[in-house]
Jmol script that loads the backbone (N, CA, C; Angstrom):
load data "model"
ATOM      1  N   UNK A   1      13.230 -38.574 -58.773  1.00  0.00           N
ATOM      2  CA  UNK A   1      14.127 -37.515 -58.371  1.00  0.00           C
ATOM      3  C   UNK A   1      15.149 -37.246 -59.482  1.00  0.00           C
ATOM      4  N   UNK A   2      15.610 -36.065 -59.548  1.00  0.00           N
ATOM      5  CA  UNK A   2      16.288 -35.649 -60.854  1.00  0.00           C
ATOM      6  C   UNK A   2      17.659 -36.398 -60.434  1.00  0.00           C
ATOM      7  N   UNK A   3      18.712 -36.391 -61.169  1.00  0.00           N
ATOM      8  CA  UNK A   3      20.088 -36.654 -61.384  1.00  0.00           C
ATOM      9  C   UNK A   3      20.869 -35.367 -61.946  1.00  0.00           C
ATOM     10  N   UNK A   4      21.635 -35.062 -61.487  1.00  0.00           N
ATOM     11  CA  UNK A   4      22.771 -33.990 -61.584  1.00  0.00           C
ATOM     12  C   UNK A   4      24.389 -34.660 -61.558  1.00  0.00           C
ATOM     13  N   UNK A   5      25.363 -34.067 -62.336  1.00  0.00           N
ATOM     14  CA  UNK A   5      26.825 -34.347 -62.250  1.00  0.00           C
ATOM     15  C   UNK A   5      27.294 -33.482 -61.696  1.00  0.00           C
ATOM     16  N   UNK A   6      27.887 -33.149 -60.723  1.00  0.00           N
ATOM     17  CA  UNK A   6      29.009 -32.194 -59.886  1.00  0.00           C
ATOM     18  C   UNK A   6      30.188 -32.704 -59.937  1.00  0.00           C
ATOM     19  N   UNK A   7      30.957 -32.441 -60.786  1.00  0.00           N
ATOM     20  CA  UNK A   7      32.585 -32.828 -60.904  1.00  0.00           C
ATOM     21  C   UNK A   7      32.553 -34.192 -60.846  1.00  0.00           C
ATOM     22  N   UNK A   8      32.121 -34.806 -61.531  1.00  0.00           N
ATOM     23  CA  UNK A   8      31.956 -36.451 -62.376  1.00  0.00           C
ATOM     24  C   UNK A   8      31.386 -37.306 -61.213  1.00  0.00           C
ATOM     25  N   UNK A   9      30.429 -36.650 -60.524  1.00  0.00           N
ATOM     26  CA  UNK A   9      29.844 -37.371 -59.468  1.00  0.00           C
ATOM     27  C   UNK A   9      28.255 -37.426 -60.087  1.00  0.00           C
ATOM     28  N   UNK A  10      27.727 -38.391 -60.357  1.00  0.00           N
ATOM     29  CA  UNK A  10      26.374 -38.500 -60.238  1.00  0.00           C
ATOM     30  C   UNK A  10      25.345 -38.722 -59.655  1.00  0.00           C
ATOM     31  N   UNK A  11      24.785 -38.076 -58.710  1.00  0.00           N
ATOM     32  CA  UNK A  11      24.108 -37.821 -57.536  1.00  0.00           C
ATOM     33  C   UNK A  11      22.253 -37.384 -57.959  1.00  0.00           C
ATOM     34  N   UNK A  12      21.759 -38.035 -57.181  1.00  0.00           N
ATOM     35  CA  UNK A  12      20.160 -37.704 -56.828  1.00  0.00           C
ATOM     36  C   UNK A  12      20.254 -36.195 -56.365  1.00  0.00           C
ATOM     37  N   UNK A  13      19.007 -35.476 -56.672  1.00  0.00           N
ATOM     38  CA  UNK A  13      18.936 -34.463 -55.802  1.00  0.00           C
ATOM     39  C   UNK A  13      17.377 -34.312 -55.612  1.00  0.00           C
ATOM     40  N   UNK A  14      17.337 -33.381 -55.091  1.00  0.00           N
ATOM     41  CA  UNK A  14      15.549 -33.058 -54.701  1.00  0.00           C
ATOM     42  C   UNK A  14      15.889 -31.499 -55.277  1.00  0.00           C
ATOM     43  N   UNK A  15      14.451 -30.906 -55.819  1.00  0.00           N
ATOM     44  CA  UNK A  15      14.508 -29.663 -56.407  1.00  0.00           C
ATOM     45  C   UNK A  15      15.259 -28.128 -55.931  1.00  0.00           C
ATOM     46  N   UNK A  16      15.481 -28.398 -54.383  1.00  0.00           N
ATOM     47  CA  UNK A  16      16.885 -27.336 -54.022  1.00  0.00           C
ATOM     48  C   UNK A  16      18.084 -28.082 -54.111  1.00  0.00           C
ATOM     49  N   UNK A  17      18.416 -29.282 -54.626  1.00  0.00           N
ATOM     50  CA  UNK A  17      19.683 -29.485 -54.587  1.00  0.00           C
ATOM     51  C   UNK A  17      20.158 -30.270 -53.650  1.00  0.00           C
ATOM     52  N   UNK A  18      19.304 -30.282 -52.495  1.00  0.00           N
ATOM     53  CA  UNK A  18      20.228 -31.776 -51.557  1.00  0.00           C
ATOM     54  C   UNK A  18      19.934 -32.969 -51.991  1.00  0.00           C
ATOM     55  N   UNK A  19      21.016 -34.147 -51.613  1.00  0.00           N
ATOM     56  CA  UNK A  19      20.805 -35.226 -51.908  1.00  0.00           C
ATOM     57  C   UNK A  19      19.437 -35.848 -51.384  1.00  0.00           C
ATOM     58  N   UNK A  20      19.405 -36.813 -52.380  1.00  0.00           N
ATOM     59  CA  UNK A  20      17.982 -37.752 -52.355  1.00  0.00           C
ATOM     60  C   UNK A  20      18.604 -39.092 -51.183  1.00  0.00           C
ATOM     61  N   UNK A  21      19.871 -39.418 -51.767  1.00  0.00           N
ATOM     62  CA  UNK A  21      20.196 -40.676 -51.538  1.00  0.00           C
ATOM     63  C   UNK A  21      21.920 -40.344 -50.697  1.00  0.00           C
ATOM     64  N   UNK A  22      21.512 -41.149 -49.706  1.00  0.00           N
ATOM     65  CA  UNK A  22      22.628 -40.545 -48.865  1.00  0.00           C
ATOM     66  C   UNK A  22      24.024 -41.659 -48.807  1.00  0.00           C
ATOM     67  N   UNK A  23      23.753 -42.603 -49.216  1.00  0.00           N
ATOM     68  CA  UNK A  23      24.981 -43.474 -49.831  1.00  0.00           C
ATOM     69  C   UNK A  23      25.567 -42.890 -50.655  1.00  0.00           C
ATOM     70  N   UNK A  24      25.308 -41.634 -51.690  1.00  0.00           N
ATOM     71  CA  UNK A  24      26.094 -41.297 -52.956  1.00  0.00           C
ATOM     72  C   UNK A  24      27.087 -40.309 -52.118  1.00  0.00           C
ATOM     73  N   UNK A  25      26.820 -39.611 -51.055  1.00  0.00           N
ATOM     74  CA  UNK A  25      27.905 -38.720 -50.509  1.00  0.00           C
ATOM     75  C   UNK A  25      28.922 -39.682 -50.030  1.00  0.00           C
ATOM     76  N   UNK A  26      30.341 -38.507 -49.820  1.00  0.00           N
ATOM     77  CA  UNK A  26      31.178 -39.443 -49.324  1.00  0.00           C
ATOM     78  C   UNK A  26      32.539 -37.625 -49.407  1.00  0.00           C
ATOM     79  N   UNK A  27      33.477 -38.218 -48.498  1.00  0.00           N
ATOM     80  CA  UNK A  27      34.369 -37.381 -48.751  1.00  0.00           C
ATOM     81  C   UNK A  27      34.730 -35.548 -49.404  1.00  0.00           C
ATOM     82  N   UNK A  28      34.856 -36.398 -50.302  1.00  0.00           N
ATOM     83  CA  UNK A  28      34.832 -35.585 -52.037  1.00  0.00           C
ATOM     84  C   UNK A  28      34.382 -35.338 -52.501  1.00  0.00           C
ATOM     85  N   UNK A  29      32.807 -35.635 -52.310  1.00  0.00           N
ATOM     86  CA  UNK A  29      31.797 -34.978 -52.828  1.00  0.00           C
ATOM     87  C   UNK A  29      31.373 -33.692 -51.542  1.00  0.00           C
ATOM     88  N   UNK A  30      31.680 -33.845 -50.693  1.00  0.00           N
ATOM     89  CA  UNK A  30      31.769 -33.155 -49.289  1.00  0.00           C
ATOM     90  C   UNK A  30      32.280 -31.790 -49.975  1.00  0.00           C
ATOM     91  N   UNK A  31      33.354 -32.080 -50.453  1.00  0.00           N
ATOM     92  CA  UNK A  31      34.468 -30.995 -50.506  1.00  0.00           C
ATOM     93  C   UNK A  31      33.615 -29.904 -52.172  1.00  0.00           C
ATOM     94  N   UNK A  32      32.888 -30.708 -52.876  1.00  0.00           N
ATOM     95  CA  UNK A  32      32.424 -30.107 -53.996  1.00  0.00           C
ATOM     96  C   UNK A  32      31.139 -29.715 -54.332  1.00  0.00           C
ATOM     97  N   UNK A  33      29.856 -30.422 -52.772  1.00  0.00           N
ATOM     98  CA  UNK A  33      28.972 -29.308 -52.581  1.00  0.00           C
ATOM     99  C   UNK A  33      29.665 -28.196 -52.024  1.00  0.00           C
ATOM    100  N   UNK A  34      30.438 -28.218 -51.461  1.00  0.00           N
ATOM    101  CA  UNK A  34      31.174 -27.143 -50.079  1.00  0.00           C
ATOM    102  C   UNK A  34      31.835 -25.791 -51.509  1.00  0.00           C
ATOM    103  N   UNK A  35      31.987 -26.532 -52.471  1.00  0.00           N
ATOM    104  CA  UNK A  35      32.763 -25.292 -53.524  1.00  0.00           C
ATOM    105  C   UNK A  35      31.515 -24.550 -54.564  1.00  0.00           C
ATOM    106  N   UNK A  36      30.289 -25.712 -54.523  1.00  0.00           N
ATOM    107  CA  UNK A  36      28.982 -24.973 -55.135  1.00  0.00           C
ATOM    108  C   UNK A  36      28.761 -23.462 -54.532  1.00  0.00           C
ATOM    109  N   UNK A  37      29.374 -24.035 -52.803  1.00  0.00           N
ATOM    110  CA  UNK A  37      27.992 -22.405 -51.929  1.00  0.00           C
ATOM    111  C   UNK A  37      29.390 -21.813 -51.947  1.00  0.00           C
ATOM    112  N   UNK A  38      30.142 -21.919 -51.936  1.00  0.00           N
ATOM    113  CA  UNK A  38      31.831 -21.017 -51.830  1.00  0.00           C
ATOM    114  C   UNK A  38      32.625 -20.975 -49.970  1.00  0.00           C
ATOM    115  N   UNK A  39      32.206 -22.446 -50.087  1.00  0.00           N
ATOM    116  CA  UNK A  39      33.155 -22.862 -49.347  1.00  0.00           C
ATOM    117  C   UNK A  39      33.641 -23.646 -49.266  1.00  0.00           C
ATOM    118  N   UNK A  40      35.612 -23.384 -48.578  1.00  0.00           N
ATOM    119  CA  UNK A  40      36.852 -24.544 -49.054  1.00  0.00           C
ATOM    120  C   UNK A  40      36.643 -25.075 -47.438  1.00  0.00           C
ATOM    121  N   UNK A  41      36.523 -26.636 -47.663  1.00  0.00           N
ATOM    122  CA  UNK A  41      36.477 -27.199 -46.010  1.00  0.00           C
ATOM    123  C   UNK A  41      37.916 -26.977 -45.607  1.00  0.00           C
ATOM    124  N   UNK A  42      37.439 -27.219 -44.286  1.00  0.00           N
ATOM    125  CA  UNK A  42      38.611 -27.666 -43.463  1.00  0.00           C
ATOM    126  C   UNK A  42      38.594 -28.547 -42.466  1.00  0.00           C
ATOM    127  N   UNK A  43      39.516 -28.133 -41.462  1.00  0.00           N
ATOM    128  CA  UNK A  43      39.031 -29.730 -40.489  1.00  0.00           C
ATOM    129  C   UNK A  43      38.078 -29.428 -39.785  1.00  0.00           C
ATOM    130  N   UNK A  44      37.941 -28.533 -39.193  1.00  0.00           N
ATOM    131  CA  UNK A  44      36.528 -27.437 -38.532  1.00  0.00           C
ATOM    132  C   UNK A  44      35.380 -28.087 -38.640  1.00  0.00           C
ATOM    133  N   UNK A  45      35.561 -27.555 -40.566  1.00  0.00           N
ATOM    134  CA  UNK A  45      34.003 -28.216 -41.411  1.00  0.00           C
ATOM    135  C   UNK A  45      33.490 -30.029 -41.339  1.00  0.00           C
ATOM    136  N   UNK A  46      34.542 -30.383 -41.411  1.00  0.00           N
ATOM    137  CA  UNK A  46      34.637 -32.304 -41.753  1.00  0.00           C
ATOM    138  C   UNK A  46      34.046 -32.281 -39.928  1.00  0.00           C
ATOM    139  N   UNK A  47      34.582 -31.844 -39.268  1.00  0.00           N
ATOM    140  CA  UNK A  47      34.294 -32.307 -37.918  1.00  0.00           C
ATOM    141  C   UNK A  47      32.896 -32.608 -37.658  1.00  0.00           C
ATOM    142  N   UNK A  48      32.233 -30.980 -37.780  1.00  0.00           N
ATOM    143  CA  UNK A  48      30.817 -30.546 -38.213  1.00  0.00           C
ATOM    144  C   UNK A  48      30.056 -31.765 -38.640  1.00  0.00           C
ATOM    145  N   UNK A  49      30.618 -31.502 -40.221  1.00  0.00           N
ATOM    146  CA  UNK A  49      29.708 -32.640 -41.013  1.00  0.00           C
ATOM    147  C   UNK A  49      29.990 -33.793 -40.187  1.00  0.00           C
ATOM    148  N   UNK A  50      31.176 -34.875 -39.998  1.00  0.00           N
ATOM    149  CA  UNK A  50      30.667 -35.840 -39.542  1.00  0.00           C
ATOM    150  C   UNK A  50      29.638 -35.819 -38.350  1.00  0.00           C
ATOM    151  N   UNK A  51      29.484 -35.387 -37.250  1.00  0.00           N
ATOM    152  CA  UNK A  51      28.929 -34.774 -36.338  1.00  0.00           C
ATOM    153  C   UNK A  51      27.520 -35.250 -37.018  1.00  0.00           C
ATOM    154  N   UNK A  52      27.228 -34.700 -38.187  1.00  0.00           N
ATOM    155  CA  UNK A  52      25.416 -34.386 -38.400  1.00  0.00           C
ATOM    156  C   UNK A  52      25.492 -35.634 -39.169  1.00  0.00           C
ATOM    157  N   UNK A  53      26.353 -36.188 -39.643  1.00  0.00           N
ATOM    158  CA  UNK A  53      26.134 -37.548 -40.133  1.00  0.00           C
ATOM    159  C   UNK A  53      26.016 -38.615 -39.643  1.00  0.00           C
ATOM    160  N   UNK A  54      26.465 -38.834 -38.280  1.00  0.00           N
ATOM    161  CA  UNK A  54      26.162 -39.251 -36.942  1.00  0.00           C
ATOM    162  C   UNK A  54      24.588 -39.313 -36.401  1.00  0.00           C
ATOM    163  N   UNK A  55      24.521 -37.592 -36.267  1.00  0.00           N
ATOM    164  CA  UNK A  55      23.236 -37.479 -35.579  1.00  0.00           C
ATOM    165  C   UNK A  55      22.275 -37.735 -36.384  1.00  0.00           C
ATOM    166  N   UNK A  56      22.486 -37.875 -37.446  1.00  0.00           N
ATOM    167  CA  UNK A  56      20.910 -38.239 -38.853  1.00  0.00           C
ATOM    168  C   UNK A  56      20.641 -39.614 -38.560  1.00  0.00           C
ATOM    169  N   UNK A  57      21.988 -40.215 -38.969  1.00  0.00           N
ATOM    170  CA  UNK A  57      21.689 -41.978 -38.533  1.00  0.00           C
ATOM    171  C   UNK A  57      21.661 -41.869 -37.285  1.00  0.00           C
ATOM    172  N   UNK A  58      21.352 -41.660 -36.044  1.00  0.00           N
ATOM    173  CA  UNK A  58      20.905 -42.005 -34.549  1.00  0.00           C
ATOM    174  C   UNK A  58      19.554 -41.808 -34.907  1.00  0.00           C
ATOM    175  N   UNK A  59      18.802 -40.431 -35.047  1.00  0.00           N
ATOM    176  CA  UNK A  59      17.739 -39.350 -34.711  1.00  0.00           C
ATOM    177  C   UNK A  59      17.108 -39.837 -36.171  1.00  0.00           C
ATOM    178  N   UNK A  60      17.415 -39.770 -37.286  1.00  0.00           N
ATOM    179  CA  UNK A  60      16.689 -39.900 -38.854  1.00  0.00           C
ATOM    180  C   UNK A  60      15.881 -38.586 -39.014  1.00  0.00           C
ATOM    181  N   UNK A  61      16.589 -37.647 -38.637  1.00  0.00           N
ATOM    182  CA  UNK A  61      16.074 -36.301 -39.274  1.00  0.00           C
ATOM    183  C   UNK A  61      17.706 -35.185 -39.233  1.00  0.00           C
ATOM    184  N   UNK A  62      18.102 -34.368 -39.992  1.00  0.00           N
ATOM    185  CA  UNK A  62      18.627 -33.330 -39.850  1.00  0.00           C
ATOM    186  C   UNK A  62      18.931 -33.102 -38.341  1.00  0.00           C
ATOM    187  N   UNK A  63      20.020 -32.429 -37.956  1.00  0.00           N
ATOM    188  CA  UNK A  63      20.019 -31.251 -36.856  1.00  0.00           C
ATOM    189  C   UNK A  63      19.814 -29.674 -37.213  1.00  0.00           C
ATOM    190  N   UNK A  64      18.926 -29.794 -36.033  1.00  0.00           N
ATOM    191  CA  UNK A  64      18.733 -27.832 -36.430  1.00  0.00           C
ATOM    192  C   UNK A  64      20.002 -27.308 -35.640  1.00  0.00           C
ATOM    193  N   UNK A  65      20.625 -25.920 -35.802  1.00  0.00           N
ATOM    194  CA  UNK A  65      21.006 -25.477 -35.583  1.00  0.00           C
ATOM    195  C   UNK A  65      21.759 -25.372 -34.055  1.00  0.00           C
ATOM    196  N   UNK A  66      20.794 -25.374 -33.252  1.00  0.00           N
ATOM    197  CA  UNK A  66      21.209 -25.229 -31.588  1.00  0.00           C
ATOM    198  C   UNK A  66      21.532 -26.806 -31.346  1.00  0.00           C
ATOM    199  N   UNK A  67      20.695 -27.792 -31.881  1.00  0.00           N
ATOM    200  CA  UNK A  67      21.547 -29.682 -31.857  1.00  0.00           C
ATOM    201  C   UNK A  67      22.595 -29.626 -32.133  1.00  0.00           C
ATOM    202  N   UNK A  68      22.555 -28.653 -33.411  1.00  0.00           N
ATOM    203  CA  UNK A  68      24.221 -29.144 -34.054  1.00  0.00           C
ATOM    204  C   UNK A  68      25.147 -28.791 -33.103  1.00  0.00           C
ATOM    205  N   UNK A  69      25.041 -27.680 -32.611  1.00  0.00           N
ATOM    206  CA  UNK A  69      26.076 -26.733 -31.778  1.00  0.00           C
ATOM    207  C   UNK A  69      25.870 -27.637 -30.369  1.00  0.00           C
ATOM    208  N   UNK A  70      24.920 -27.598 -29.581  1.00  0.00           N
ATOM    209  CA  UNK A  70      25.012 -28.666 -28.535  1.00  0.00           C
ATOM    210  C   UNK A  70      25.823 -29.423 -28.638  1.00  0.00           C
ATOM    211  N   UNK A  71      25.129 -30.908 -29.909  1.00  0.00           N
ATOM    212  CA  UNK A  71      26.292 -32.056 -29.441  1.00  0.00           C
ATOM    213  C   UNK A  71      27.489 -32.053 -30.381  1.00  0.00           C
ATOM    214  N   UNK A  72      27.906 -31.048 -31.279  1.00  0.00           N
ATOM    215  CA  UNK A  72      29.239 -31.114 -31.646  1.00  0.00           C
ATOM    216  C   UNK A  72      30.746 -29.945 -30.498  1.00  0.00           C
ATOM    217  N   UNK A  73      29.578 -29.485 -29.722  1.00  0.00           N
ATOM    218  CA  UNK A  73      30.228 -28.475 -28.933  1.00  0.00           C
ATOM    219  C   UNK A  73      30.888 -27.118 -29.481  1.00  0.00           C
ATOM    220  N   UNK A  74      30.576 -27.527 -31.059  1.00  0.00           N
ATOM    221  CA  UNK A  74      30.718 -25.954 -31.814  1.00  0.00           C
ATOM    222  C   UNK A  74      29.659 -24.798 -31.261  1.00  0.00           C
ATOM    223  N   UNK A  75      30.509 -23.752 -30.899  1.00  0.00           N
ATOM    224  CA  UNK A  75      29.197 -22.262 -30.490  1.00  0.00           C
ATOM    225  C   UNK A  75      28.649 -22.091 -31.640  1.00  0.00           C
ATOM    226  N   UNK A  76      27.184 -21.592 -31.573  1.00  0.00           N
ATOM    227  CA  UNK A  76      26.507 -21.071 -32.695  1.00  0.00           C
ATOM    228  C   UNK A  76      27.369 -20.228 -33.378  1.00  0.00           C
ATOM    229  N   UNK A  77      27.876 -19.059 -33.089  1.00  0.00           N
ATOM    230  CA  UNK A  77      28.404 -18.188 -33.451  1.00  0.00           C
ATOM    231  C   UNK A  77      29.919 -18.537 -34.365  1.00  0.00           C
ATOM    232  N   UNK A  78      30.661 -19.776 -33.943  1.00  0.00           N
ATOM    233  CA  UNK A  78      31.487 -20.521 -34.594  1.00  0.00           C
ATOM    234  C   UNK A  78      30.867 -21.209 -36.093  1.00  0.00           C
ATOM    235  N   UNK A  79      29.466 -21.524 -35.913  1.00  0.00           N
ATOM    236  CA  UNK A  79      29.234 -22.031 -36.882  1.00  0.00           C
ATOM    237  C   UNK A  79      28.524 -20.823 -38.102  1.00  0.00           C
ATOM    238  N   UNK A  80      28.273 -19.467 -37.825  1.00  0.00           N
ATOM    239  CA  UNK A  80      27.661 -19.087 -38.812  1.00  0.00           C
ATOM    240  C   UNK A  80      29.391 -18.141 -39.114  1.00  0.00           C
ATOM    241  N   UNK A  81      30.262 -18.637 -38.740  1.00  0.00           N
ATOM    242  CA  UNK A  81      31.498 -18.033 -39.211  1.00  0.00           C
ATOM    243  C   UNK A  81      31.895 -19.229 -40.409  1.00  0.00           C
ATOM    244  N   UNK A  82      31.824 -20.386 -40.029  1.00  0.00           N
ATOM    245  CA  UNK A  82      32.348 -21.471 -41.148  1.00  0.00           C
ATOM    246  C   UNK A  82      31.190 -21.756 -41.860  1.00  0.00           C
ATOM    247  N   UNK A  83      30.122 -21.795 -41.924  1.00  0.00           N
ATOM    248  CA  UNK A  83      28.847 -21.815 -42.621  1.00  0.00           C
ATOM    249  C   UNK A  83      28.028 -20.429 -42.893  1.00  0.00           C
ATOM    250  N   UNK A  84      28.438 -19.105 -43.497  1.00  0.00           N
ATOM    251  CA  UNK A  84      28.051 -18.235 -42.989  1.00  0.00           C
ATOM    252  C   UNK A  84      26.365 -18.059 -43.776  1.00  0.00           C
ATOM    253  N   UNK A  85      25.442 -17.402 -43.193  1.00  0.00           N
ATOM    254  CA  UNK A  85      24.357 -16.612 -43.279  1.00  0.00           C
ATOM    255  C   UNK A  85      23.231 -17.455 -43.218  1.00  0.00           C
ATOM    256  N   UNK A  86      23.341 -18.995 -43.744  1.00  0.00           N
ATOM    257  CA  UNK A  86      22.251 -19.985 -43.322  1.00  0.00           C
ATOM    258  C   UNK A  86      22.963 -21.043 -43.301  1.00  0.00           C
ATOM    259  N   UNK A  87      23.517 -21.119 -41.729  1.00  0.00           N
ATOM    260  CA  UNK A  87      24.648 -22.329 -41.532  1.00  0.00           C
ATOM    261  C   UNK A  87      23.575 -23.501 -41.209  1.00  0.00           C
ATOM    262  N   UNK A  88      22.420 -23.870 -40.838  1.00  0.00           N
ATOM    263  CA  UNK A  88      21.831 -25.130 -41.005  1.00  0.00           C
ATOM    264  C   UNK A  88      21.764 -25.609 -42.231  1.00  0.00           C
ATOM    265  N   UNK A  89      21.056 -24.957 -43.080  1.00  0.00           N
ATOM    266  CA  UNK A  89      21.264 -25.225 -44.615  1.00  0.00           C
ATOM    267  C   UNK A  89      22.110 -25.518 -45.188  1.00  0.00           C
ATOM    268  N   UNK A  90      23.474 -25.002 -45.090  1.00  0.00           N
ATOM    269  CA  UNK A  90      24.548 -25.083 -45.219  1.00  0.00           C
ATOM    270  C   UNK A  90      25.292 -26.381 -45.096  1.00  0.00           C
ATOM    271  N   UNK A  91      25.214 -26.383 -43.887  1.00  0.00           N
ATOM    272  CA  UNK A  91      25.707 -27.480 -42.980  1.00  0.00           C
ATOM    273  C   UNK A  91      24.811 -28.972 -43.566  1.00  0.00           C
ATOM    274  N   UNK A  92      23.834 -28.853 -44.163  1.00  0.00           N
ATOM    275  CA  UNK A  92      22.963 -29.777 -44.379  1.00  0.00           C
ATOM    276  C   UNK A  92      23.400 -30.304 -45.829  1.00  0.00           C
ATOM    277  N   UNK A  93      23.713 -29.551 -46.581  1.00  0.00           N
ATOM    278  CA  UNK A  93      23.423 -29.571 -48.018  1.00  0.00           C
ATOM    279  C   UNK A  93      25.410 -30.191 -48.164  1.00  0.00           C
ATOM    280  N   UNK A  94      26.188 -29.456 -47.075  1.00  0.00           N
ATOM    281  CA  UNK A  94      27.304 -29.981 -47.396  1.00  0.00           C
ATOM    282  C   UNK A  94      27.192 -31.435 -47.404  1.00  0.00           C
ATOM    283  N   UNK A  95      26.877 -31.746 -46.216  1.00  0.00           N
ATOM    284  CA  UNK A  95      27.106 -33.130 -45.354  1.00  0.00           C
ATOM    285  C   UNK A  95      26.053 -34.457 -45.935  1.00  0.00           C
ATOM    286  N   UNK A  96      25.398 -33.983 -46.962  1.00  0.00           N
ATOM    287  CA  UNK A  96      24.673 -34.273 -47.671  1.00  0.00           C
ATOM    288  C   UNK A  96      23.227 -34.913 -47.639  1.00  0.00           C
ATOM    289  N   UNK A  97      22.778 -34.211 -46.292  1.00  0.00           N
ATOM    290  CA  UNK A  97      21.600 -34.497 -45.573  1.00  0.00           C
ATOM    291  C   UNK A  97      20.176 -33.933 -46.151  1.00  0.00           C
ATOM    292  N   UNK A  98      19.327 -34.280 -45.696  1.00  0.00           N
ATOM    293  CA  UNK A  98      17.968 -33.452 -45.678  1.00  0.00           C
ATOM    294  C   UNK A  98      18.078 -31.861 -45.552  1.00  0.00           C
ATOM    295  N   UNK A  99      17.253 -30.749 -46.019  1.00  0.00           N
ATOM    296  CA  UNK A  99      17.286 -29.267 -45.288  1.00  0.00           C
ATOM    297  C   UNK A  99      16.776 -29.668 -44.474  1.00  0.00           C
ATOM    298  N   UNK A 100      17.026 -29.053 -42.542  1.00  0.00           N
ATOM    299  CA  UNK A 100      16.420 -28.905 -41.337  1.00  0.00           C
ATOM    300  C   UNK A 100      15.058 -28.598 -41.762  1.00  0.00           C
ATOM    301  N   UNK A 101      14.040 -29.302 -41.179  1.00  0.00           N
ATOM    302  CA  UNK A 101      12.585 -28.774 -40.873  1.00  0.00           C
ATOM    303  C   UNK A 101      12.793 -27.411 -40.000  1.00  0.00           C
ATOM    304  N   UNK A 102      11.789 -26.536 -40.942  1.00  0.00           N
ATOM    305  CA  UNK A 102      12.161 -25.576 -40.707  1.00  0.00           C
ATOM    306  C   UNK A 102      12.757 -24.500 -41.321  1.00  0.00           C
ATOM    307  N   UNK A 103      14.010 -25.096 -42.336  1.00  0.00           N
ATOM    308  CA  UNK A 103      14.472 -23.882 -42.918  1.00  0.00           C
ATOM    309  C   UNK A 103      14.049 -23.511 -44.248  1.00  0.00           C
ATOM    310  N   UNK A 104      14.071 -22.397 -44.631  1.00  0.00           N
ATOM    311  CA  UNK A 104      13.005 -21.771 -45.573  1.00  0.00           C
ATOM    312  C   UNK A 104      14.169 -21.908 -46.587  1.00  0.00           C
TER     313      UNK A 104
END
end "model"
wireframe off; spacefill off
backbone 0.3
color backbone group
């Protein structure tokens, strides 16, 4: 798997860019995939992400979209406002997960 630096972080990735290795995320690196797609977190977002960082280690796959919103109790519609136009992806790539099976 390739290696990339994002603001003196050296991280695995897979050929779109999410992490390989999910020990290298953390925090701050949260905050500097989140400034790659052009978005500034907030507490909203951190909530989110922890949420799917949760549900990966329970489940060992991604949440799609309607999971995420289920068990974080965020509305869909809340989430393609803070993640806008492909908030699974989004949401995935911040939090430094797998892309959802499924998303193109």
């Amino acid at each position: 798997m390739p290696v990339t630096t994002l603001d003196g972080h050296e991280v695995h990735v897979d050929e779109e860019g999410f992490l390989t290795d999910l020990s290298e995320w953390d925090d701050e690196l949260a905050g500097v995939l989140a400034a790659q797609i052009g978005l500034t977190l907030t507490d909203e977002h951190r909530a989110i992400l922890a949420f799917l960082r949760t549900d990966y280690a329970e489940r060992g796959e991604t949440a799609t979209l309607r999971r995420a919103s289920a068990g974080s109790g965020v509305p869909v519609k809340d989430l393609f406002r803070l993640f806008p136009q492909k908030p699974a992806k989004k949401m995935a790539y911040v939090a430094g997960l797998p892309k959802p099976v499924g998303c193109v």
